[in-house]
C-alpha atoms as one frame of an Amber mdcrd trajectory, in Angstrom:
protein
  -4.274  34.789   4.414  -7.477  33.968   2.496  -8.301  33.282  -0.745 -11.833
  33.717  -0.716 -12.888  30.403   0.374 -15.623  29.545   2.608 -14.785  30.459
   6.601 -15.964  28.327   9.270 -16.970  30.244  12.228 -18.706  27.561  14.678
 -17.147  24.160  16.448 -20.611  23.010  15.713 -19.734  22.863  11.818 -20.769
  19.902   9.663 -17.701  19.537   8.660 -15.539  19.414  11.985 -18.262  17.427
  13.660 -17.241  14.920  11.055 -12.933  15.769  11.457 -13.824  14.601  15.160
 -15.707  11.422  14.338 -12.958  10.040  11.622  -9.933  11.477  14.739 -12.302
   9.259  17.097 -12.089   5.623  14.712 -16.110   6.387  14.503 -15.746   6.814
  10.331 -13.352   4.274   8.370 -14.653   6.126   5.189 -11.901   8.421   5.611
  -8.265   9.374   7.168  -7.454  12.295   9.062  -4.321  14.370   7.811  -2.419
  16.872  10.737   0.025  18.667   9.256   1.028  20.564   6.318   3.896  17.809
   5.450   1.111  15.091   5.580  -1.625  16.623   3.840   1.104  17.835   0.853
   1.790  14.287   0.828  -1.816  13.235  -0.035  -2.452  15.663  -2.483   0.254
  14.706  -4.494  -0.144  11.041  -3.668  -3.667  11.617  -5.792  -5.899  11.130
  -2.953  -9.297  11.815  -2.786  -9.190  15.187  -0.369 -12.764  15.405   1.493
 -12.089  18.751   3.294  -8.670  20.803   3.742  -8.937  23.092   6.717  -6.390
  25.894   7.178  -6.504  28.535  10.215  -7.015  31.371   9.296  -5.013  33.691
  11.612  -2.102  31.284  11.441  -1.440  30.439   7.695   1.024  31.411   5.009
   1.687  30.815   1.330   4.229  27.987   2.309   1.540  26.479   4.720  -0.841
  25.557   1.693   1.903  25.641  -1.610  -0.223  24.319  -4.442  -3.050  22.270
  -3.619  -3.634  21.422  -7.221  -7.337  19.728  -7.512  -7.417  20.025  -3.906
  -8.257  23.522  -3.800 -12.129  23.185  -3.952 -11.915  21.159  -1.311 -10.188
  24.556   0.592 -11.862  26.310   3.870 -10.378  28.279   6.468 -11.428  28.187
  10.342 -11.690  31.871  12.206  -9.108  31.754  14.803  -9.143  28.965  17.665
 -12.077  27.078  15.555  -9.735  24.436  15.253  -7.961  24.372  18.834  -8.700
  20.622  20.063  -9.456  19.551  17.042  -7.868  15.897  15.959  -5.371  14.156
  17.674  -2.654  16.437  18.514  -1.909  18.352  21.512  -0.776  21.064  19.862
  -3.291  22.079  16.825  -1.796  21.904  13.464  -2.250  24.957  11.245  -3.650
  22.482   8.362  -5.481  19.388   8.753  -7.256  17.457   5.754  -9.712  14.249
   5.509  -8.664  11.781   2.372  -9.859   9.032   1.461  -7.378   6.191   2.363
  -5.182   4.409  -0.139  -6.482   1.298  -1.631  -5.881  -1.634   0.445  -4.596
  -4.996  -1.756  -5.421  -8.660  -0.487  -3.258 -11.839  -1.839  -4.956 -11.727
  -5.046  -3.031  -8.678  -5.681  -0.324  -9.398  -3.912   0.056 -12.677  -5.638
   0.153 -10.357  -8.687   2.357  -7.470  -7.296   5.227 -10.696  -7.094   4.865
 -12.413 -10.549   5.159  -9.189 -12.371   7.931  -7.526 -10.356  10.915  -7.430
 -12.016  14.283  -7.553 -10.971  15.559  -7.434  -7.239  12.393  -7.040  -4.820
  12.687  -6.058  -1.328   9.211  -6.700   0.712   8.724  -5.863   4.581   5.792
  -7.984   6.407   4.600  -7.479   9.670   2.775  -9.955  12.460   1.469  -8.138
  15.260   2.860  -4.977  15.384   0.146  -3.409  17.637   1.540   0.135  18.393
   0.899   2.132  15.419   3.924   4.126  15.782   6.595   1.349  15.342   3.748
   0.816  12.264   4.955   3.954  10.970   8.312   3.872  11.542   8.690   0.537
  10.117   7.113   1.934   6.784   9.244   5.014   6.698  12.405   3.077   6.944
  10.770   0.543   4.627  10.385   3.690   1.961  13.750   4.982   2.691  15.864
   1.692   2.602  14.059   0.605  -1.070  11.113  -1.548  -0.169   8.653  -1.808
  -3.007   6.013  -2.899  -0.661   4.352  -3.174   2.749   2.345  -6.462   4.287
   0.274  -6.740   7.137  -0.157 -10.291   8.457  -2.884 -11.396  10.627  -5.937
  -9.581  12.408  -4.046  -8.330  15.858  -1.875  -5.205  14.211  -1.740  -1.746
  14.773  -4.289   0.217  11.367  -1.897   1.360   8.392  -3.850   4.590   7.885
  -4.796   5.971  11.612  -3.137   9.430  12.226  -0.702   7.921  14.597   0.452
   5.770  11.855   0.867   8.127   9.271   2.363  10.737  11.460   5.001   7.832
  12.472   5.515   6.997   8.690   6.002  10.522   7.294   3.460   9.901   4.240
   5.618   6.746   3.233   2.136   5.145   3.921   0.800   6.710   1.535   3.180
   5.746  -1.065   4.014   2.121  -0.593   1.355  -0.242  -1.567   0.076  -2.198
   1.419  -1.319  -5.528   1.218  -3.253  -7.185   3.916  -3.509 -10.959   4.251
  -6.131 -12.178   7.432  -3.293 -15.056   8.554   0.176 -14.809   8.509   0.558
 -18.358   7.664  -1.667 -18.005   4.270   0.564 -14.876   3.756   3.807 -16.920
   4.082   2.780 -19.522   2.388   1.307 -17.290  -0.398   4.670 -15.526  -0.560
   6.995 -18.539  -0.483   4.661 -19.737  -3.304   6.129 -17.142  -5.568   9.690
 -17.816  -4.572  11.157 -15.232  -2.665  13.325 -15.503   0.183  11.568 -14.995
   3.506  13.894 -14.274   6.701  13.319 -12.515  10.108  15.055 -10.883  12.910
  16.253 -13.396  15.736  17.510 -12.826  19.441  19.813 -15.802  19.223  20.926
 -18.984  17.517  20.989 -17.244  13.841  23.293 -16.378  11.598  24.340 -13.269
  12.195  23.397 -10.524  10.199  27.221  -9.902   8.610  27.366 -13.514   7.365
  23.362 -13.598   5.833  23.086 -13.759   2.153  20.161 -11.813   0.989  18.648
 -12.863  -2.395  17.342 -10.844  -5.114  14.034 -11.422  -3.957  13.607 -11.471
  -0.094  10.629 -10.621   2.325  12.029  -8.969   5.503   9.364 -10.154   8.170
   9.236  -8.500  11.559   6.897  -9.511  14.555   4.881  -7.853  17.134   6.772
  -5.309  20.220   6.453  -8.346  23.107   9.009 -10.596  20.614   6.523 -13.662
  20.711   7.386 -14.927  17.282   3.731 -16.815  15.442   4.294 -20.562  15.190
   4.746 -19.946  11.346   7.327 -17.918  11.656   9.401 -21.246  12.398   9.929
 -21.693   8.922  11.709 -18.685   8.031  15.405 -18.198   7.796  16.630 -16.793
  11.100  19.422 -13.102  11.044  20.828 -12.174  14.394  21.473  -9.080  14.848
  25.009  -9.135  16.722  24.669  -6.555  19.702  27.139  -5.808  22.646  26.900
  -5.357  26.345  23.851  -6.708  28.648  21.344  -5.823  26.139  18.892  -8.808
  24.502  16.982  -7.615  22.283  16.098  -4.350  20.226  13.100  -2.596  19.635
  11.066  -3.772  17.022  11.571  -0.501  14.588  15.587  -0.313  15.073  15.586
  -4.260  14.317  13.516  -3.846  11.357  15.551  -0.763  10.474  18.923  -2.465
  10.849  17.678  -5.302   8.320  16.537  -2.979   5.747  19.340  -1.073   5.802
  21.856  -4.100   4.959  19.722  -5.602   2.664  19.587  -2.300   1.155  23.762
  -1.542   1.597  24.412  -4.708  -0.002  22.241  -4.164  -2.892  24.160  -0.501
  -3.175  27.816  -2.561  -2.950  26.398  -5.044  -6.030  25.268  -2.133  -8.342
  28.798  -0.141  -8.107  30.858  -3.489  -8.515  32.510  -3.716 -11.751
């Protein structure tokens, strides 16, 4: 299949020299899309689409479905041009460069919480360094009703690396992010506009059945070793309850667990009479 756009023929390209220096961290200027899923996601997120590379022995109609604006962006690579190419083991049959959402600080996120209306669900993260459980975290965020994502400190994982976005299923390309440089100037910023601010536990919590969730609550999560930031002692504690020898959960079924109560429980209130 091709349309009539230009064909790349060399793996010394302009263009894939550049694929391989934003899938090496060696250009922040853009993000590097693997997958048909994840670039679709982009497009119709509205971002900026630098290059969309299909192969051209391996693509078909569904592969591309309507790129929309992206479409000049559109060039195909002769067959095993793009073998090796990115991140993945196995080569996609589309991969894309974007630019990368807009990334708020607290001014905006001071903002985002005075004008949101209503009940407000917020996940923050401290030190979540693998940028899978990044991901994850975000995808369940999406899914479970979180209108927004912060990152907390200077030691955590990138929000828009391709590990990250693979993890997160384009849900980080839809939730706004906000990045504060501390995570005590981001709890303190947050308690500032009056939202509840709790966090998952091990022990010595209330335990998650008996929590009461407010309207507004930031769901804050911390990094995969468990070590908690000294700020985090003023946050109301959940346990999780758990059975057997087991002591602790991973750090994306923990955060997943809260969001999905806070999010059953807000279901429950809406169909009560």
């Amino acid at each position: 299949m091709n349309q009539g756009s230009e064909v790349i023929r060399s793996k010394q390209n302009a263009e894939l020299k550049r694929i391989r220096a934003v899938a090496r961290g060696k250009d922040r200027d853009w993000v590097l899309l693997e997958g048909r899923r994840l670039v679709m996601d982009a497009i119709q997120a509205g971002l900026e689409m630098g290059i969309v590379l299909a192969d051209e022995g391996r693509i078909t109609p569904e592969d591309l479905g309507d790129l929309g604006k992206a479409a000049a962006a559109l060039r195909w690579a002769e067959g095993g041009i793009m073998q090796g190419l990115g991140s993945l083991k196995t080569t996609p049959r589309v991969m894309a460069l974007a630019r990368p959402p807009e990334v708020r600080g607290p001014a905006e996120l001071g903002d985002f919480l005075r004008s949101s209306e209503g009940a407000v669900t917020v996940l923050a993260l401290a030190g979540v360094t693998d940028p899978g459980n990044l991901g994850a975290l975000a995808r369940s965020a999406e899914a479970f009703g979180a209108r927004a994502l912060v990152l907390a400190g200077e030691d955590g994982a990138r929000p828009f690396g391709p590990k990250a976005l693979r993890g997160s299923m384009g849900s980080l390309l839809r939730l706004p992010v906000f990045e504060i440089e501390s995570v005590r100037a981001a709890i303190d910023l947050m308690g500032a506009s009056g939202v509840q601010q709790c966090t998952a536990k091990t022990r010595g919590a209330l335990p998650l059945p008996s929590f009461a969730f407010a309207e507004r609550t930031v769901i804050w999560m911390t990094g995969e070793t468990g070590d908690a930031p000294p700020a985090f002692e003023d946050l109301e504690g959940v346990t999780i309850p758990m059975q057997g020898s087991v002591e602790s959960l991973n750090v994306n079924v923990a955060g997943s667990l809260l969001l999905f109560e806070r999010s059953r429980r807000r279901g429950l209130e809406h169909d009560s009479p």
